[in-house]
PyMOL Python script that loads the backbone (N, CA, C, O; Angstrom):
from pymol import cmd

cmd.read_pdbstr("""\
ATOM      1  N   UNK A   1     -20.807  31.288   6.568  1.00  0.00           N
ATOM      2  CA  UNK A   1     -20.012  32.053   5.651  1.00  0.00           C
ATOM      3  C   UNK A   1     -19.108  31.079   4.872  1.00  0.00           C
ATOM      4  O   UNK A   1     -18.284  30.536   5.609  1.00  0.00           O
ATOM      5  N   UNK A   2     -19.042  30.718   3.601  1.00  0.00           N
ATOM      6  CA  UNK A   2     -18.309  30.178   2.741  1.00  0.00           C
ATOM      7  C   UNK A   2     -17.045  30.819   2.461  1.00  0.00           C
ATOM      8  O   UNK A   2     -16.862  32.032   2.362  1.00  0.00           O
ATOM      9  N   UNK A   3     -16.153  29.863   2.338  1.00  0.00           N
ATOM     10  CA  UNK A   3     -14.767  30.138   2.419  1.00  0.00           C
ATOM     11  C   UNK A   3     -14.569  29.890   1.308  1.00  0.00           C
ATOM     12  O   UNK A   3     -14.933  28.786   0.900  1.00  0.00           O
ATOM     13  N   UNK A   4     -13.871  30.887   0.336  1.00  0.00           N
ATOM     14  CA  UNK A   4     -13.499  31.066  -0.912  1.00  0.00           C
ATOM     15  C   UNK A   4     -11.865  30.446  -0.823  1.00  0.00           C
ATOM     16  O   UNK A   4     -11.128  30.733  -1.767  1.00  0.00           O
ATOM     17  N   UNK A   5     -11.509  29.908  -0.104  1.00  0.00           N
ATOM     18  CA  UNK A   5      -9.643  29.620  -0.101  1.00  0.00           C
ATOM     19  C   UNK A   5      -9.881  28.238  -0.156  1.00  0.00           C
ATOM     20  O   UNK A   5     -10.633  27.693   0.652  1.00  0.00           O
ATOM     21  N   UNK A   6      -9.162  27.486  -1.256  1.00  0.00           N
ATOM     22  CA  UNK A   6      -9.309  26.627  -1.844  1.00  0.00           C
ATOM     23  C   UNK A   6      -7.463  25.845  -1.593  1.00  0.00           C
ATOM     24  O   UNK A   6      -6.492  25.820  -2.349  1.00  0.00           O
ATOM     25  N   UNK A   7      -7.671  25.334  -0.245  1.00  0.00           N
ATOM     26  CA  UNK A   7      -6.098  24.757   0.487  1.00  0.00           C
ATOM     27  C   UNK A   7      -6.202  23.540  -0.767  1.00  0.00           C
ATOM     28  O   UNK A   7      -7.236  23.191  -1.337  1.00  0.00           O
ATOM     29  N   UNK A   8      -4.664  22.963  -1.027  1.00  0.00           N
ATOM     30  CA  UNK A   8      -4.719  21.892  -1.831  1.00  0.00           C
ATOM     31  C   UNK A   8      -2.954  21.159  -1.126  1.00  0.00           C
ATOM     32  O   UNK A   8      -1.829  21.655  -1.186  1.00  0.00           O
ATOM     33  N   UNK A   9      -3.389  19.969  -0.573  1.00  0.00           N
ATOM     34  CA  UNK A   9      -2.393  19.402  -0.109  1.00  0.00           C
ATOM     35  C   UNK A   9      -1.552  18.213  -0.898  1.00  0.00           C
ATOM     36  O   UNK A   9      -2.260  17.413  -1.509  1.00  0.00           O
ATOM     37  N   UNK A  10      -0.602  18.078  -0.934  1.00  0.00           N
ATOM     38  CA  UNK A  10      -0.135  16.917  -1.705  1.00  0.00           C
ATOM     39  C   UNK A  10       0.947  16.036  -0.737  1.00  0.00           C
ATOM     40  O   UNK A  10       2.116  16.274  -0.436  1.00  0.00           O
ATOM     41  N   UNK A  11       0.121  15.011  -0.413  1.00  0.00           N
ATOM     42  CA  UNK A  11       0.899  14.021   0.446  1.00  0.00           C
ATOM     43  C   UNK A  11       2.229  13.161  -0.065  1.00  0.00           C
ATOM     44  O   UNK A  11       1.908  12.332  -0.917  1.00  0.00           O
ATOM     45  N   UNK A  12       3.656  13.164   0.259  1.00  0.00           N
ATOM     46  CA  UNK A  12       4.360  11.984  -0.246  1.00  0.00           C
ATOM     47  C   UNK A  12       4.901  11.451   0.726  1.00  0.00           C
ATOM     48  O   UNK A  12       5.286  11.924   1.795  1.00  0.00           O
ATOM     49  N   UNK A  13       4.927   9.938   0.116  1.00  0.00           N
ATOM     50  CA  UNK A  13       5.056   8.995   1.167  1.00  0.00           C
ATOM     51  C   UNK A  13       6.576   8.950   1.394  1.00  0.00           C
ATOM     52  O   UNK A  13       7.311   8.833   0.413  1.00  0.00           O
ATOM     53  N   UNK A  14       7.047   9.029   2.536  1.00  0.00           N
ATOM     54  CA  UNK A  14       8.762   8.693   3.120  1.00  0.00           C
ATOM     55  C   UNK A  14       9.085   7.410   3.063  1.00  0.00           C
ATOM     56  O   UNK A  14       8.349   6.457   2.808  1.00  0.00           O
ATOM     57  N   UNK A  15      10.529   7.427   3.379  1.00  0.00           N
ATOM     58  CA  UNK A  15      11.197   6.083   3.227  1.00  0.00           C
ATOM     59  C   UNK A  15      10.601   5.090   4.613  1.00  0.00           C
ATOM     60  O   UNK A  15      10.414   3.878   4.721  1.00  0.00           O
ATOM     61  N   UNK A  16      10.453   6.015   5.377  1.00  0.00           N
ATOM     62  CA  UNK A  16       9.622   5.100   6.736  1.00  0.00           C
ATOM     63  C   UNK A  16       8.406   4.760   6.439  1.00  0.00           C
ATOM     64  O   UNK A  16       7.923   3.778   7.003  1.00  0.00           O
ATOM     65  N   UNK A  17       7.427   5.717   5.210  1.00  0.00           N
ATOM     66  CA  UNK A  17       6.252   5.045   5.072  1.00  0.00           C
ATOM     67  C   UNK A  17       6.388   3.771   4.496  1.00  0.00           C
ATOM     68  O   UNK A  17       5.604   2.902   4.877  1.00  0.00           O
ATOM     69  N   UNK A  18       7.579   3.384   3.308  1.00  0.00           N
ATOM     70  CA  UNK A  18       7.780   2.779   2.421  1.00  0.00           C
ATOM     71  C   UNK A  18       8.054   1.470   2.950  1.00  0.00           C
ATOM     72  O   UNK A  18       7.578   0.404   2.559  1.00  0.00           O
ATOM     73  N   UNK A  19       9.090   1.720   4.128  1.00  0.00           N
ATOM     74  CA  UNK A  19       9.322   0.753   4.887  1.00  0.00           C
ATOM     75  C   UNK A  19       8.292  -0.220   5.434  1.00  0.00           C
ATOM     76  O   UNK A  19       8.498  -1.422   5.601  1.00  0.00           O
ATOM     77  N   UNK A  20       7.285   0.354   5.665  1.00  0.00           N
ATOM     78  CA  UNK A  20       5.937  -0.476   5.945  1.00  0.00           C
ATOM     79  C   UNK A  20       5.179  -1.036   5.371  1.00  0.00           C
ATOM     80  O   UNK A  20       4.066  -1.411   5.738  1.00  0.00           O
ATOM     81  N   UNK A  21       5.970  -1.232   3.863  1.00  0.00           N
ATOM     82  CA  UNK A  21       5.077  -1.987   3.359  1.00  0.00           C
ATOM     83  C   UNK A  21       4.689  -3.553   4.065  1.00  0.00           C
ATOM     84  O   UNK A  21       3.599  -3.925   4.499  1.00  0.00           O
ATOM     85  N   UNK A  22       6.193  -4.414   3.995  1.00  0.00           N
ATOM     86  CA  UNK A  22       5.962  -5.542   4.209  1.00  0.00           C
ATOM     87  C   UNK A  22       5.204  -5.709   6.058  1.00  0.00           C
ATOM     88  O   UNK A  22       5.479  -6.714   6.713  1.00  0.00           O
ATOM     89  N   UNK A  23       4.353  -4.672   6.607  1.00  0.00           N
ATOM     90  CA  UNK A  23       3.797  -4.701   7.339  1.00  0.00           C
ATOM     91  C   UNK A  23       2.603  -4.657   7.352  1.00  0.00           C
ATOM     92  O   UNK A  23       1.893  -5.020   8.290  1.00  0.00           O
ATOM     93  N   UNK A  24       1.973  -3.872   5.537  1.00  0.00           N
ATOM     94  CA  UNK A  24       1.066  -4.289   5.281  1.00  0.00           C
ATOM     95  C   UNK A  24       0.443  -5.224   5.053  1.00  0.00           C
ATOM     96  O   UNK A  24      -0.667  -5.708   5.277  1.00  0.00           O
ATOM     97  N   UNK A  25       1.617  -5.482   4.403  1.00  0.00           N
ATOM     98  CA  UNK A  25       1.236  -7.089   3.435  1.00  0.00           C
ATOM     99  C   UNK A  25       1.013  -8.319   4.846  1.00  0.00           C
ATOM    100  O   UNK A  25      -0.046  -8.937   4.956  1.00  0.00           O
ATOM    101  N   UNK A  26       1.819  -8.454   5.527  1.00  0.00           N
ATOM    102  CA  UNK A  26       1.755  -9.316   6.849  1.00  0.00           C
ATOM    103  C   UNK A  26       0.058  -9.073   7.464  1.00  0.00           C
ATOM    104  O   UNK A  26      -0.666 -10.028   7.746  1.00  0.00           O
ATOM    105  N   UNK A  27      -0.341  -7.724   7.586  1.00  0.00           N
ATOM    106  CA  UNK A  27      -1.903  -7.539   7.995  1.00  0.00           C
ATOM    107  C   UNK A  27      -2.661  -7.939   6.787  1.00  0.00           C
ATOM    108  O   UNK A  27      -3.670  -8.402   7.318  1.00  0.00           O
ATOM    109  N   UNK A  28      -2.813  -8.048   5.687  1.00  0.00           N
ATOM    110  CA  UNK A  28      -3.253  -8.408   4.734  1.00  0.00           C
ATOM    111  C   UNK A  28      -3.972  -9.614   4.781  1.00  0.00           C
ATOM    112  O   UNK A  28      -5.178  -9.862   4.807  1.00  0.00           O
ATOM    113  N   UNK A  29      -2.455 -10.648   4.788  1.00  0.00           N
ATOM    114  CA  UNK A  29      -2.553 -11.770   4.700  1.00  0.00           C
ATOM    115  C   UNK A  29      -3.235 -11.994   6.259  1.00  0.00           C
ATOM    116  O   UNK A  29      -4.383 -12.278   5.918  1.00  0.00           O
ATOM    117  N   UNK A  30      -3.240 -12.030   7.390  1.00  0.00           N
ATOM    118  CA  UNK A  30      -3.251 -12.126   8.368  1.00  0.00           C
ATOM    119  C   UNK A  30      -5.311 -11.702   8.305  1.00  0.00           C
ATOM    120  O   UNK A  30      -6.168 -12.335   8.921  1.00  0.00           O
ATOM    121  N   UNK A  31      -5.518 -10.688   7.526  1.00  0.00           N
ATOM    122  CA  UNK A  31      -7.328 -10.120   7.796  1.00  0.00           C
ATOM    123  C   UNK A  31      -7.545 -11.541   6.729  1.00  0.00           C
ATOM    124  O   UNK A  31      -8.248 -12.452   7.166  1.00  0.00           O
ATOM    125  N   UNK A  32      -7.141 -11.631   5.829  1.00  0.00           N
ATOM    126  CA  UNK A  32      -7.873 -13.093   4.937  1.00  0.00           C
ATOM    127  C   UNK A  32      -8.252 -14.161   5.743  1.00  0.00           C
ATOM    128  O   UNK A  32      -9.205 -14.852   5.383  1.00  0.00           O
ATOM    129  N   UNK A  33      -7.455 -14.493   7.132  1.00  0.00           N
ATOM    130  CA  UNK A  33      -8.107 -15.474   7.138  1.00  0.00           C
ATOM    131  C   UNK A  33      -9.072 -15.580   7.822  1.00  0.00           C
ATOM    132  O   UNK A  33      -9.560 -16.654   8.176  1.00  0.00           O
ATOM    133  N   UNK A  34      -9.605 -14.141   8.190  1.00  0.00           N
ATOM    134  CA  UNK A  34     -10.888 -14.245   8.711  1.00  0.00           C
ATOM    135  C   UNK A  34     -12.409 -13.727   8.036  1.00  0.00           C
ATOM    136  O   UNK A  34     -13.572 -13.704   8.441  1.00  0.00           O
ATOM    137  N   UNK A  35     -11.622 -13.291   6.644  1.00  0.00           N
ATOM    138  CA  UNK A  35     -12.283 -12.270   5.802  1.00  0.00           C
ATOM    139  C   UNK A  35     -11.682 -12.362   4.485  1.00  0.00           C
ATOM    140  O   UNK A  35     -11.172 -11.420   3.880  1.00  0.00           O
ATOM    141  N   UNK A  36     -11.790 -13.751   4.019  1.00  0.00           N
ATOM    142  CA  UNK A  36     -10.957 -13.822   2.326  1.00  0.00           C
ATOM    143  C   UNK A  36     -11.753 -12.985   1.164  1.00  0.00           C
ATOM    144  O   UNK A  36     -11.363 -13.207   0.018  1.00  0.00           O
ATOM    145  N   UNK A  37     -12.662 -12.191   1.304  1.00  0.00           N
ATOM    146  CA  UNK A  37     -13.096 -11.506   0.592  1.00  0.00           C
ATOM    147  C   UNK A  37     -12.978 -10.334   0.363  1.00  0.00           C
ATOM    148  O   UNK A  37     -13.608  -9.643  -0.437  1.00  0.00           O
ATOM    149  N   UNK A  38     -12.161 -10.059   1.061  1.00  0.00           N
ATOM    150  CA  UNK A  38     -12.191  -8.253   1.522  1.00  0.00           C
ATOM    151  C   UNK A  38     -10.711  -7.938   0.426  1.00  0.00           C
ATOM    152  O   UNK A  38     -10.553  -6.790   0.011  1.00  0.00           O
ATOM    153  N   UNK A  39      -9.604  -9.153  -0.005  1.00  0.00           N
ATOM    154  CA  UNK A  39      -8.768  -8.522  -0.716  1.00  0.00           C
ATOM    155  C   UNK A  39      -8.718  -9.007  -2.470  1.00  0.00           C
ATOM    156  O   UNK A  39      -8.637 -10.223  -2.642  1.00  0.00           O
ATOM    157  N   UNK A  40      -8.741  -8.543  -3.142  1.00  0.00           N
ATOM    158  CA  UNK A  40      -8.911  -8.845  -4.476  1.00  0.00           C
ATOM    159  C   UNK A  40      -7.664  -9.967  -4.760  1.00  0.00           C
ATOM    160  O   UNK A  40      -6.451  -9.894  -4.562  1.00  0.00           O
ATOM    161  N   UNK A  41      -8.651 -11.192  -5.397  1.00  0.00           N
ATOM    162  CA  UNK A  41      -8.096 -12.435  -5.901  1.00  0.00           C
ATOM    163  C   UNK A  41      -6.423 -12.320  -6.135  1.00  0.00           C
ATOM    164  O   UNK A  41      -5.582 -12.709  -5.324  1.00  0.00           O
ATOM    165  N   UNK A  42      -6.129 -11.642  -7.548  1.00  0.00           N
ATOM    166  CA  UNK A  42      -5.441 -11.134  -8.116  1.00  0.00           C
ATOM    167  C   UNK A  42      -4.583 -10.486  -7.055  1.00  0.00           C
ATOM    168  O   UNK A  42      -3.694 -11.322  -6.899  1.00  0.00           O
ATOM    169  N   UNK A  43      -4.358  -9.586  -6.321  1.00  0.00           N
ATOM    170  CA  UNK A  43      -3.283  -9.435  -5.453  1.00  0.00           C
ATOM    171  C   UNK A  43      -2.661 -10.254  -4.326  1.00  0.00           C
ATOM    172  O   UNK A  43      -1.491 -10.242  -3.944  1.00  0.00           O
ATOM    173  N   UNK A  44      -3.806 -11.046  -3.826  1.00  0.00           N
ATOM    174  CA  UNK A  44      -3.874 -12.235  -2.976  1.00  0.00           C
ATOM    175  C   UNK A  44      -3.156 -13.218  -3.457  1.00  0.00           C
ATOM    176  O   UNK A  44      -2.617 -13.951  -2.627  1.00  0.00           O
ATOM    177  N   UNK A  45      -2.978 -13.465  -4.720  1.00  0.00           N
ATOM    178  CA  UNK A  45      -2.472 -14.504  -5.252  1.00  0.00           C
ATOM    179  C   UNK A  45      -1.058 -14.166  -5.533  1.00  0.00           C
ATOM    180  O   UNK A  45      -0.097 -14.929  -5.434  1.00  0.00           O
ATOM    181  N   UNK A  46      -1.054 -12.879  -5.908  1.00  0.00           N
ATOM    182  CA  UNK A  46       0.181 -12.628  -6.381  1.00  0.00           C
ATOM    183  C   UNK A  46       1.357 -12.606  -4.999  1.00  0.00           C
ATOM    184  O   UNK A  46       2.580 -12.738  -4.967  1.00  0.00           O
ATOM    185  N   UNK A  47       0.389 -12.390  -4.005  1.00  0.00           N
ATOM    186  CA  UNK A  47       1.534 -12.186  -2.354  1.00  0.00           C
ATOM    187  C   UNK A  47       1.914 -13.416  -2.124  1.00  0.00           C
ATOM    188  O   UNK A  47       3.078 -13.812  -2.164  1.00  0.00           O
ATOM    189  N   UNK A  48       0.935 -14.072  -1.872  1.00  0.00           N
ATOM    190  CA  UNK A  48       0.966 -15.489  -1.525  1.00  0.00           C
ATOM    191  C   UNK A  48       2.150 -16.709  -2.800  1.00  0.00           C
ATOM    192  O   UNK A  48       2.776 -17.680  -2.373  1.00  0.00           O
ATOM    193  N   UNK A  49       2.145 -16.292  -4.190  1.00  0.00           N
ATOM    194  CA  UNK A  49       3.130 -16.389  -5.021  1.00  0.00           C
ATOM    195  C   UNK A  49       4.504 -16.227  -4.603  1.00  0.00           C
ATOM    196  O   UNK A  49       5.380 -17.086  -4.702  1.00  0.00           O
ATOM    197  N   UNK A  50       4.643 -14.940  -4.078  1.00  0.00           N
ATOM    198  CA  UNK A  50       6.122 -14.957  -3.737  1.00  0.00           C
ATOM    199  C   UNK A  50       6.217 -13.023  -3.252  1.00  0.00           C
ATOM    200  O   UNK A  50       6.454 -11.924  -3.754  1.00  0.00           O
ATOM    201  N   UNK A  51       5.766 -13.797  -1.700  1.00  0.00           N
ATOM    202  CA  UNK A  51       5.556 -12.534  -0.801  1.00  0.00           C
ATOM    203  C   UNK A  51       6.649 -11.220  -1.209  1.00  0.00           C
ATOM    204  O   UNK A  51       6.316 -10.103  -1.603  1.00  0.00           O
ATOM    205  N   UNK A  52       8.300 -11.834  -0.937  1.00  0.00           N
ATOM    206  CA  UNK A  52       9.228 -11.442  -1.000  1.00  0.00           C
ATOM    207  C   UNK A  52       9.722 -10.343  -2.139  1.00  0.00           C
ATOM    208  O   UNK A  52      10.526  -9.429  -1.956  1.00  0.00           O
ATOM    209  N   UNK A  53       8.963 -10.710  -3.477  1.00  0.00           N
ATOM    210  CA  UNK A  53       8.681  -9.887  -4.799  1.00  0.00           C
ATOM    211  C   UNK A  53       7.757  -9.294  -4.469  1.00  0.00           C
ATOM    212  O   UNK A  53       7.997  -8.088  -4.405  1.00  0.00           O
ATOM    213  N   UNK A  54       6.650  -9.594  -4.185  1.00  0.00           N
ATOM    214  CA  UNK A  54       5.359  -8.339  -4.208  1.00  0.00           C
ATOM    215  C   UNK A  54       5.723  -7.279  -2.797  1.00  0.00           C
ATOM    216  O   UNK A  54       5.295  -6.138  -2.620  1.00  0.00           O
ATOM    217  N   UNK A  55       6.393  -7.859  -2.143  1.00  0.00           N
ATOM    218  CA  UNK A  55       6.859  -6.640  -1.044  1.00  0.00           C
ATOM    219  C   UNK A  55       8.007  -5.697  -1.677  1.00  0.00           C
ATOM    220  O   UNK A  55       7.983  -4.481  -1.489  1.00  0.00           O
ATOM    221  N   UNK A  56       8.970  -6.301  -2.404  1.00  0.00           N
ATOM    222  CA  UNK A  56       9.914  -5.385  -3.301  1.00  0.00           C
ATOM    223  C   UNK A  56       9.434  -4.388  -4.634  1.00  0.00           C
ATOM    224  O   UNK A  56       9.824  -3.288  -5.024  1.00  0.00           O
ATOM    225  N   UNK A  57       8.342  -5.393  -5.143  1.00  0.00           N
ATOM    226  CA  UNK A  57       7.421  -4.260  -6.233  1.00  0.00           C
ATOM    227  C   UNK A  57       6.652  -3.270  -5.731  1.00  0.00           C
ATOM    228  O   UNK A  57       6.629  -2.147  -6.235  1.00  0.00           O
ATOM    229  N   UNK A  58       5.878  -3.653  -4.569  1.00  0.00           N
ATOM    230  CA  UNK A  58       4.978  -2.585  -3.947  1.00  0.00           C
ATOM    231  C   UNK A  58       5.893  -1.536  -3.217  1.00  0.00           C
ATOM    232  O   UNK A  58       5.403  -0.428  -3.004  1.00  0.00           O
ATOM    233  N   UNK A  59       7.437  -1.844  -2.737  1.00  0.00           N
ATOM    234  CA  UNK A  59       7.938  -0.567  -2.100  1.00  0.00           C
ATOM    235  C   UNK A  59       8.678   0.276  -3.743  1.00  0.00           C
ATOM    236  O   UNK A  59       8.790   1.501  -3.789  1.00  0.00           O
ATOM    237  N   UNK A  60       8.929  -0.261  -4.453  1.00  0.00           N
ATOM    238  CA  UNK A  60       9.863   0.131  -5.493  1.00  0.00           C
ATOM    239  C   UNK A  60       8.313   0.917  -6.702  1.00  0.00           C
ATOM    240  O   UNK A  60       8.291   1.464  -7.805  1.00  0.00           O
ATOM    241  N   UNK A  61       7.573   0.649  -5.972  1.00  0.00           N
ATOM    242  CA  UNK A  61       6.362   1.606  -6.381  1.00  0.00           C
ATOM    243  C   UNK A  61       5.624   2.865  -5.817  1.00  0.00           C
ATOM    244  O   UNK A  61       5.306   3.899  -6.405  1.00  0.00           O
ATOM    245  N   UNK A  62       5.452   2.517  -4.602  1.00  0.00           N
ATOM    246  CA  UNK A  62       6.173   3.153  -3.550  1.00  0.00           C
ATOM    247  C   UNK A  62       6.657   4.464  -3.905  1.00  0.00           C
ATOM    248  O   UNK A  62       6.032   5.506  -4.100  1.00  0.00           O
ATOM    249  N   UNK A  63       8.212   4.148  -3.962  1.00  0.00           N
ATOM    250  CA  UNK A  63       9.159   5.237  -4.095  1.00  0.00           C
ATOM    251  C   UNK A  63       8.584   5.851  -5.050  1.00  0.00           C
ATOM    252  O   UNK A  63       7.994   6.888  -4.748  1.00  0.00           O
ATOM    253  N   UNK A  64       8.579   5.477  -6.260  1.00  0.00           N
ATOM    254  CA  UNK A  64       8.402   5.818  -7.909  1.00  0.00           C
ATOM    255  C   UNK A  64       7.588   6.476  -7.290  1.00  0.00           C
ATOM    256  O   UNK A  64       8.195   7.397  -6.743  1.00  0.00           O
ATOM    257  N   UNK A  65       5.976   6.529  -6.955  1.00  0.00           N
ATOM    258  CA  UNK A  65       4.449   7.404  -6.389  1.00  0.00           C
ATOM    259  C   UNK A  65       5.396   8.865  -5.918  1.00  0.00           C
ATOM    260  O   UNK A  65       5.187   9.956  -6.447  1.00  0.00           O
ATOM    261  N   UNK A  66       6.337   8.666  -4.952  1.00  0.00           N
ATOM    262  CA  UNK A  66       7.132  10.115  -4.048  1.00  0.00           C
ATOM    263  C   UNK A  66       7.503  10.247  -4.536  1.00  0.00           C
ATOM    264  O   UNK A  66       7.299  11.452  -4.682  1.00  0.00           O
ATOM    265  N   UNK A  67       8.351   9.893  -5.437  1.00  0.00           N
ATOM    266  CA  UNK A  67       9.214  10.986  -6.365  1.00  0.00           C
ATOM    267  C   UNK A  67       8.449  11.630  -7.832  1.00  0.00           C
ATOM    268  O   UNK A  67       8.904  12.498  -8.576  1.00  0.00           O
ATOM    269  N   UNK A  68       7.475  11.074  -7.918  1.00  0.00           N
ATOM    270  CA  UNK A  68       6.710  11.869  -9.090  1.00  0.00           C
ATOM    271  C   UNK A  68       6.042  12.933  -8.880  1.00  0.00           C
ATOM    272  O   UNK A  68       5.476  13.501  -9.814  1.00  0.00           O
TER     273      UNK A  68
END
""", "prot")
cmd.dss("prot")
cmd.show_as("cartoon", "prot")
cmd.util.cbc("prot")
cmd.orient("prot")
């Protein structure tokens, strides 16, 4: 029997998700060196540039994503 109810969820990310970024980024860097292919050049470069900024742009993007 097909279900005609059409649920639609909209996820936003919290300040605790946000918080995790620079935990991503740490696994990130950490899967490259067993698997430098798996993360695109271009972001790789840009972490490795200056971790400290791309962890402040990616949470301050982050936020911006939840509050829109």
């Amino acid at each position: 029997m097909a279900s005609d109810k059409k649920s639609k969820f909209t996820c936003r990310l919290t300040e605790k998700g946000v918080e995790t970024v620079p935990i991503i980024i740490e696994l990130l860097l950490g899967g490259t060196k067993h698997c430098p292919t798996v993360v695109e050049p271009d972001l790789l470069e840009e972490i490795q540039a200056g971790k400290g900024a791309a962890v402040a742009k990616y949470q301050r993007l982050a936020r911006e994503k939840a509050l829109a």
